[in-house]
C-alpha positions in Angstrom: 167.0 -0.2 92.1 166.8 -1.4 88.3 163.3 -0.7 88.4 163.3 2.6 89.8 166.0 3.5 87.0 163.6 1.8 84.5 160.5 3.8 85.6 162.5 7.1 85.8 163.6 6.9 82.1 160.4 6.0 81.1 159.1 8.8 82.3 161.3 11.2 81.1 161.2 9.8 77.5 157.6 10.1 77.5 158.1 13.7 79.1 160.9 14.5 76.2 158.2 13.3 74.0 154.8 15.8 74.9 157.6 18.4 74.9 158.9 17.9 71.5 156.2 16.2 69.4 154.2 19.2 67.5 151.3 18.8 65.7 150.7 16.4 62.7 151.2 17.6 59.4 147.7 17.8 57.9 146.4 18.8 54.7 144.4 21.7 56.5 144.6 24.3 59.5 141.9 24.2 61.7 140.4 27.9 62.7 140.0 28.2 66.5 140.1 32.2 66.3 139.1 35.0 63.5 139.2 39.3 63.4 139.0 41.3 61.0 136.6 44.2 59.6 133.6 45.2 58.4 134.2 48.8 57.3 131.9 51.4 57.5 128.6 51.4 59.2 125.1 53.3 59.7 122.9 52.3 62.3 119.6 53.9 62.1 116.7 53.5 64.4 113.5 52.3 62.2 111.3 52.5 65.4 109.6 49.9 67.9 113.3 48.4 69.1 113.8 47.6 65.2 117.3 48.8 64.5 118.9 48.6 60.7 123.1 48.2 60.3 123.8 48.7 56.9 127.4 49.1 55.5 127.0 51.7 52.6 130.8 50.9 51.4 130.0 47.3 50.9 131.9 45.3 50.2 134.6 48.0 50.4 136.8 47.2 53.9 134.6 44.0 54.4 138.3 42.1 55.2 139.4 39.4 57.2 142.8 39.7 59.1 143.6 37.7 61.3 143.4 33.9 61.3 144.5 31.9 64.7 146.3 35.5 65.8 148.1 34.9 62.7 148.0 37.8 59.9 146.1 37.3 56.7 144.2 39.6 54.3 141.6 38.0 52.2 137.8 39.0 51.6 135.3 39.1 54.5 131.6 38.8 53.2 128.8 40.4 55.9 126.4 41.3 53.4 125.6 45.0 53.0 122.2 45.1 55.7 121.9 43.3 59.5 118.4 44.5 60.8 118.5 44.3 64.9 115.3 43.6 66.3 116.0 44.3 70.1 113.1 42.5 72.1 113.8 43.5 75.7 116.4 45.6 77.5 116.3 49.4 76.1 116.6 51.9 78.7 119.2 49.7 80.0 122.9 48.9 78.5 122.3 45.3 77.8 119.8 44.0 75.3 117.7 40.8 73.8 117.9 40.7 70.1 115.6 38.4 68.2 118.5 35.6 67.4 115.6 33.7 64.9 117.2 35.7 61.6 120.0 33.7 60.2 123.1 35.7 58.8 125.5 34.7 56.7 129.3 35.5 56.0 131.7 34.2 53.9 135.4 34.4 53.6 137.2 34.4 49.9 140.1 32.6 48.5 143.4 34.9 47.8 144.6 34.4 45.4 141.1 33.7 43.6 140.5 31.1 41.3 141.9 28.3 44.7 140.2 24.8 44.7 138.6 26.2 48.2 137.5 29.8 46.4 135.4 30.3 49.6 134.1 29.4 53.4 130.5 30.2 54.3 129.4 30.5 57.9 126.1 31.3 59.3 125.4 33.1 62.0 122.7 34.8 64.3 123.3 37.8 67.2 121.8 37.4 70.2 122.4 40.4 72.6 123.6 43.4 72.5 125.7 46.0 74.8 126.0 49.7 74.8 128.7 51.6 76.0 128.3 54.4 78.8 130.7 57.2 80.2 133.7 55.0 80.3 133.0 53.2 76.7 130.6 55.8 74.8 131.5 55.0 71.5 130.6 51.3 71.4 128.0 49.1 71.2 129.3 45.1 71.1 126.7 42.1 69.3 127.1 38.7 70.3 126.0 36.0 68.7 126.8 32.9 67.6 127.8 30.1 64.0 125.1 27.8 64.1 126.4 25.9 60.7 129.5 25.9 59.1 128.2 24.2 55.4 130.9 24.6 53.9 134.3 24.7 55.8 137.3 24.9 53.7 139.0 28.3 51.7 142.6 28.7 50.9 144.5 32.0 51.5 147.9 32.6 50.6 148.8 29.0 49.6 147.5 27.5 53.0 144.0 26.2 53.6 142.2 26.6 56.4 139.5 24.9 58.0 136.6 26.7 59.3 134.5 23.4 61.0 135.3 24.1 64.5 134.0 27.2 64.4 130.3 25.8 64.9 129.1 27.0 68.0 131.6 29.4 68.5 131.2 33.3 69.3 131.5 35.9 67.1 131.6 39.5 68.4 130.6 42.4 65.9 132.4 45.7 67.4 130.2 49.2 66.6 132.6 51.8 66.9 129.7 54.8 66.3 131.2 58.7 65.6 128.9 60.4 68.1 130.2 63.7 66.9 127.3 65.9 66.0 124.9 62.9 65.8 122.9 64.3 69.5 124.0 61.5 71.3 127.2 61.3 73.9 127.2 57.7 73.8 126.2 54.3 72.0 123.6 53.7 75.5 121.7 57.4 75.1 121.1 56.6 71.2 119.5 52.8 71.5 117.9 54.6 74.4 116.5 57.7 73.5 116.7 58.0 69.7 113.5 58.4 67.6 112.8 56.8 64.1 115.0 57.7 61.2 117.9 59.1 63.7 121.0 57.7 63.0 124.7 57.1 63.7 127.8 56.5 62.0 131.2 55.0 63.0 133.3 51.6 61.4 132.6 47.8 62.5 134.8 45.4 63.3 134.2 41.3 64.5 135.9 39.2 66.7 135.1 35.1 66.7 136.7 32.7 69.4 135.8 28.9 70.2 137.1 26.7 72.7 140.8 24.8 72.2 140.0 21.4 72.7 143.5 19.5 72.8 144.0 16.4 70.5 143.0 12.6 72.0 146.5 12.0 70.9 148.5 14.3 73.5 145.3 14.1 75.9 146.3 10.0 75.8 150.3 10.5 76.1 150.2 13.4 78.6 148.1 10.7 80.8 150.2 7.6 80.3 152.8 10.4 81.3 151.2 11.7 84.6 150.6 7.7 85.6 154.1 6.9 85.3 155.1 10.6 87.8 152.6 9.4 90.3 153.7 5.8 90.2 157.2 7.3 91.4 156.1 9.5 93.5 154.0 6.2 95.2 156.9 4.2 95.3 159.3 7.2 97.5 156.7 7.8 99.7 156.2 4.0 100.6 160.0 3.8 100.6 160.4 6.7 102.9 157.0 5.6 105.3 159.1 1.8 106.0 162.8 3.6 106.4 
């Protein structure tokens, strides 16, 4: 009986102790998730599945706002030109994009002047998708951060840590103003436009990696779980011999 009570408070100390512990205080914030926008865009078809995306209010609305779905406003740096060289799919909605041209962005310090003054990420897009009858408007790039060389910026008095975000996803959101450009959707312009037609609209990006939990509580949520089981073992043996 003594060492039933003994394994039951265990138990529920360890339990008290993966609900309350939070997260070590650390000099920097790790970025697991990122939004914000890129302003104003032309895309303009250059001919033989070479698209150009320029931004002709660079760096004007080029802003990040989000930060871990927490709200921040600091600089977002996508360059003023991405040239999309689509290498199989058009006639259809979903396309190849030659993913061998590194991008680059980089997010700025706010205030400026911070001993992190900036992150730099780089980046290629891979595919592409265009929206039909029920999504006309957009067309989605996906791609992804194959380097992160230089992790750390500090906005608003907190630094954050871009390193996980190697590997991870970053969505670029073409939200095109079809209005008077010909086309009644993203899909009938990558499909049917001719050189030099264009449209216009305003981009926004989206960039997500996996949550991996800390080897900390992975290693106290499974001492935890041994100890449940080990009670639950000994009732059912006690219950089998009654």
């Amino acid at each position: 009986m003594r060492q039933r009570h003994i394994l039951t408070g265990l138990a529920s100390a360890i339990l008290v102790v993966v609900a309350t512990a939070g997260p070590t205080r650390a000099e920097t914030i790790g970025v697991t998730t990122d939004s914000g926008e890129i302003g104003s865009f032309t895309l303009t078809n250059r001919g033989g599945g070479l698209f150009a995306l320029s931004f002709p209010n660079y760096p004007v609305g080029q802003t990040l706002l989000s930060i871990n779905g927490s709200p921040v406003s600091t600089p977002a740096d996508f360059g003023s030109n991405i040239n999309l060289t689509v290498t199989a799919g058009l006639g259809t909605h979903n396309y190849t994009i030659d993913d061998s041209v590194v991008y680059t962005k980089i997010f700025s310090s706010t205030p400026s002047g911070s001993p992190n003054p900036f992150s730099l990420l780089n980046y290629t897009i891979a595919s592409g998708q265009a929206g039909d009858s029920t999504d006309p408007t957009h067309l989605f790039l996906k791609g992804l951060v194959g380097s992160v060389p230089n992790p750390l910026v500090d906005v608003g008095g907190t630094t954050y840590d871009f390193t996980g975000m190697t590997g991870s996803v970053i969505d670029i959101i073409l939200n095109g103003s079809l209005s008077g450009s010909g086309f009644d959707s993203m899909f009938a312009f990558m499909g049917t436009s001719t050189t030099d037609q264009f449209v216009m609209g305003t981009a926004s990006f989206v960039q997500t990696t996996a949550v991996v939990p800390e080897p900390s509580s992975l290693a106290i949520m499974g001492v935890s779980m041994s100890v449940v089981g080990l009670l639950a073992y000994r009732r059912a043996k006690r219950a089998a011999t009654a």
